[in-house]
N, C-alpha and C positions, 0 to 999 in steps of 0.2 A: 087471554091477552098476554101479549111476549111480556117478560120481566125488565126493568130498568134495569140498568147496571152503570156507573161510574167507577171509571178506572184508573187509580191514581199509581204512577211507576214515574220511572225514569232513567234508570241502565238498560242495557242490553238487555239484561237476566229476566228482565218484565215482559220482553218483547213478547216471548212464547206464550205467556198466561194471557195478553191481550188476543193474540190473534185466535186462539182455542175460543175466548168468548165471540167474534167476531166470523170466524171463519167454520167452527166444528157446532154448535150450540144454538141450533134455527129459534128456542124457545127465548132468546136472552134479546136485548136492545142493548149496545151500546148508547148512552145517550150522551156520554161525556167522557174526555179525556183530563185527568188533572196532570203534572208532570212540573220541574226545574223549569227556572228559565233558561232560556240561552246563555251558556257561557263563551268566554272567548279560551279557543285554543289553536295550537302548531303554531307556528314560528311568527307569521304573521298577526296572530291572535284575533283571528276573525271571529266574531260568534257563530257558536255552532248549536245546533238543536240537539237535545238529548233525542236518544234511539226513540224510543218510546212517541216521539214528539212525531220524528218523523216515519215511522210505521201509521201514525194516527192520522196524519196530513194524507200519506196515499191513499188511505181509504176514503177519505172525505171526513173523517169524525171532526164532533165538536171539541177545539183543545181551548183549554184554560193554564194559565203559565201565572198563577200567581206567585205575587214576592215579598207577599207575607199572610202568614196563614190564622192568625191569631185578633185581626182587624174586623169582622165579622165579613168581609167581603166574600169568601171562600162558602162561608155558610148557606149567605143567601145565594147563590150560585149554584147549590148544591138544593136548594129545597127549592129555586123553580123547576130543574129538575124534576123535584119528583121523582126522586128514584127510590127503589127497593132496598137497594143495598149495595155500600161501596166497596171495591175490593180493591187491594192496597199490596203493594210488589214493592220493592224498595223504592220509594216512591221519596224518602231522604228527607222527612220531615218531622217532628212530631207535633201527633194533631189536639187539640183540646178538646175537649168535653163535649161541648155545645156542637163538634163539626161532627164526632162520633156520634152525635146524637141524630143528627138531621136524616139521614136516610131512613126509611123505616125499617128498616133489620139494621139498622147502624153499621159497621164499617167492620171487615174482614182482610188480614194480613198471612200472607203467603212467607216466612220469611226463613231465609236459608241456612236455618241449622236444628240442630232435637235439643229443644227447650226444654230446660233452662238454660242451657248450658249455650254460649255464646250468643245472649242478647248484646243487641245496640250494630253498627256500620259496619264491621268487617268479620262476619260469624265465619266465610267460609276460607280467608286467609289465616284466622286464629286457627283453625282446626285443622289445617295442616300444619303449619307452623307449631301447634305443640303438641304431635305427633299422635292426635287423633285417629283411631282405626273404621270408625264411620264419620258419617255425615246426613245432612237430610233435610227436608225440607215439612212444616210445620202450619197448617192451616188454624188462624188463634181468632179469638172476637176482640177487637181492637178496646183498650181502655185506654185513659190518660198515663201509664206508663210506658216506658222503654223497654217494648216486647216483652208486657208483663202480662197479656192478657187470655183467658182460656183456652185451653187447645181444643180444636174441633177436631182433626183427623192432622193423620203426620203419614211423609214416608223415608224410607231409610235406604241409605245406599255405601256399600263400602269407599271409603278412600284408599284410590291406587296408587302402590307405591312411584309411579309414574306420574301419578297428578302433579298438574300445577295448577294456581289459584283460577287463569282460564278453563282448562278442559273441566276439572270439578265444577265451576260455573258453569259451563254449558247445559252439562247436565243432569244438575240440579237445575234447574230453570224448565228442559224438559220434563224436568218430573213434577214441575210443580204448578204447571199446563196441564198434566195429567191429574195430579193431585185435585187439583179446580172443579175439575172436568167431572170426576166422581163424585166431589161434594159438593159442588153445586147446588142440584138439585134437592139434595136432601136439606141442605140448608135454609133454602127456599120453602120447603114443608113442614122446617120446625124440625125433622125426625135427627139431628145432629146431636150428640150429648156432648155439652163443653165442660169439660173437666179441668178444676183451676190448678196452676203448675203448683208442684211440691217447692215447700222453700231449699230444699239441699240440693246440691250442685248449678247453683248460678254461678255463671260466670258473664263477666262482660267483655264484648269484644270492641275496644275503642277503635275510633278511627284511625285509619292507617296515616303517617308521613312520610316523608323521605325517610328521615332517621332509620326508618323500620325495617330498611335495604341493607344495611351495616350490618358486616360478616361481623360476629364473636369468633376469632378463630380459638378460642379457650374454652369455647364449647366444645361438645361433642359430635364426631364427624357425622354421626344421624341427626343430632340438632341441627347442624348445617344445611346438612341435605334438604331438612324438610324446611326450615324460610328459605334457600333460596327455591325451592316450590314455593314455596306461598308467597312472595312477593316478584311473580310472573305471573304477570306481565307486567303490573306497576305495585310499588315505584320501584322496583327492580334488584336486584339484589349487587353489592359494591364493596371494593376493599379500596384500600389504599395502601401504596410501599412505606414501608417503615422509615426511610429515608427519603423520602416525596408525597410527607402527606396529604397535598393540597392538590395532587393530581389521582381521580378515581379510575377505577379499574373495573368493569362490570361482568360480571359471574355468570351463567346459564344453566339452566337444569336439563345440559343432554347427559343419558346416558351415566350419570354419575354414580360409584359406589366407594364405597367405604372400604377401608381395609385395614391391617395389623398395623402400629408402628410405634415405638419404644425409642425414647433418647429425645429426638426434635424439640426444640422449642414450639410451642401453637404458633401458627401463621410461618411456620418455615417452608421452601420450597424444598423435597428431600427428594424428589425426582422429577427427568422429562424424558421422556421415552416417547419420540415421534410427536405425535400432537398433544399426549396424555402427560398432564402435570399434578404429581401428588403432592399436598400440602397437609403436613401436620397441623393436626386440632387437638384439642384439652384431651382428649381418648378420641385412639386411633385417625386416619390418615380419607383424605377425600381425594378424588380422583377425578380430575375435571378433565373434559375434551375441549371447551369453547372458550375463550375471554375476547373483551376488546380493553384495549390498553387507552389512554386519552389520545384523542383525536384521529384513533381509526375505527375501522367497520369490523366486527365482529369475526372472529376466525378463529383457528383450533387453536389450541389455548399452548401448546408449544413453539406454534409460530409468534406467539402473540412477545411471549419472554423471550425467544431467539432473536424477534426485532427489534426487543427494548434493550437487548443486551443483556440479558438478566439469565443467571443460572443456577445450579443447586446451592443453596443457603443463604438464597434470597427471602429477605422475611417481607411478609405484609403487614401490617399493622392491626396490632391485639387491642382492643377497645372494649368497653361493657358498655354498649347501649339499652336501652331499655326495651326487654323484647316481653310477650306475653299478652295477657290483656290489656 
């Protein structure tokens, strides 16, 4: 008899782990989708369906869109079912006791970093952002903590100096389709050994906000580099002129390095050479190709200052927001 399966996601990043169980896995049943509800988003603010939602509609799956998890509605939903066992992608909840309980192998989490270390909503914008050299994805048995629960199988994958929070997302999420895929089976036999995480190097990674976009140009020009990696695709990475600070200026991670520079104030503009504009940070200098200035479309980042009128010993604005976990 095919195995049950209830699959709770809801970003993009979940898509890949659903469709493995679905489309690679003849032994498995989807029998249920759990997922967000609709939210409203773009300018109109039409509700929109989370990814997950609508991967699950094309197939025909049964989706459940509850909007509140703690009411016992979700439970009993979960035990006509009948299922085996749930497995859980960033699915953006946390679940209780009684909901971990109801599947009969309980509830299994896919979650996007090497635990301990960046539990909770944003594991894989922390780990670029604070200059993490891997990353990875972590198959755990779900308990009532905040990805505190036993690791069954992990896999690991370097962070490219080139990532941004998207392509790192990517793939991770392919790996963690493939992660599935391999433990699966074993999981379903029992033959998994889950090993409880060591208490040293937790860290939390909270949920991202705008705020988390804010350039520190009094960091350092490789702290720079990597949030504005890590907050690409959202919420974006943003300055402001030191003499306009109510109008934002948005950053892009083309192409960007680091380089020597001594004397500048952080956040100074100390060169533009064609498109390329170098700004002084706390040590050494960043080297940007791309900006949009407010109210235009993104372009090299030397047209961007030639059009606002802006030239060498243009400062941005030095700020300390609150970056880290």
């Amino acid at each position: 008899m095919p195995c049950r399966i209830v699959f709770m996601g809801s970003p993009e990043f979940a898509v890949p782990a659903l469709a493995t169980l679905v489309d690679a896995m003849p032994d498995v049943t989807v029998v249920g989708v759990v997922t967000q509800p609709d939210r409203p988003a773009g300018r109109g603010r039409k509700l929109q369906p989370p990814p997950v939602k609508r991967f699950a509609v094309a197939r025909g799956l049964n989706v459940y869109q509850p909007v509140k998890v703690r009411n016992g509605e979700l439970r009993r939903w979960l035990a006509d079912l009948d299922a085996d066992v749930a497995v859980v992608a960033a699915y953006g909840r946390v679940l209780p006791q009684v909901v971990l309980d109801t599947p009969r192998l309980g509830c299994v989490n896919l979650h996007a970093s090497l635990l301990p270390r960046w539990r909770g909503a944003s594991p894989i914008q922390r780990a670029i952002a604070a200059g993490d050299t891997d990353a990875g994805v972590c198959l755990m048995q779900m308990d009532p903590g905040l990805d505190t629960g036993a690791e069954l199988a992990r896999v690991v994958t370097p962070i490219l100096a080139s990532d941004t929070a998207e392509s790192l997302s990517e793939r991770l999420a392919a790996d963690a389709a493939k992660l599935l895929m391999r433990s699966l089976p074993a999981l379903l036999a029992g033959s998994l050994d889950a090993q409880p995480q060591p208490d040293d190097g937790v860290t939390l990674a909270r949920l991202l906000t705008k705020r988390d976009g804010q350039i520190d140009w009094q960091r350092s020009a490789q702290q720079v580099h990597a949030q504005i990696r890590a907050m690409t695709p959202w919420p974006g990475a943003w300055t402001t002129l030191s003499d306009a600070p109510d109008e934002t200026w948005k950053v892009f991670p083309t192409d960007m390095h680091c380089v020597g520079q001594d004397g500048a104030p952080a956040g100074t503009v100390v060169a533009i050479k064609g498109e390329q504009v170098t700004i002084a940070c706390g040590r050494d200098a960043l080297v940007l190709h791309e900006l949009q200035r407010p109210g235009r479309r993104r372009m090299g980042a030397g047209s961007a200052l030639r059009g606002a009128r802006l030239v060498v010993g243009t400062s941005f604005t030095v700020d300390a927001p609150v970056h880290g976990a």
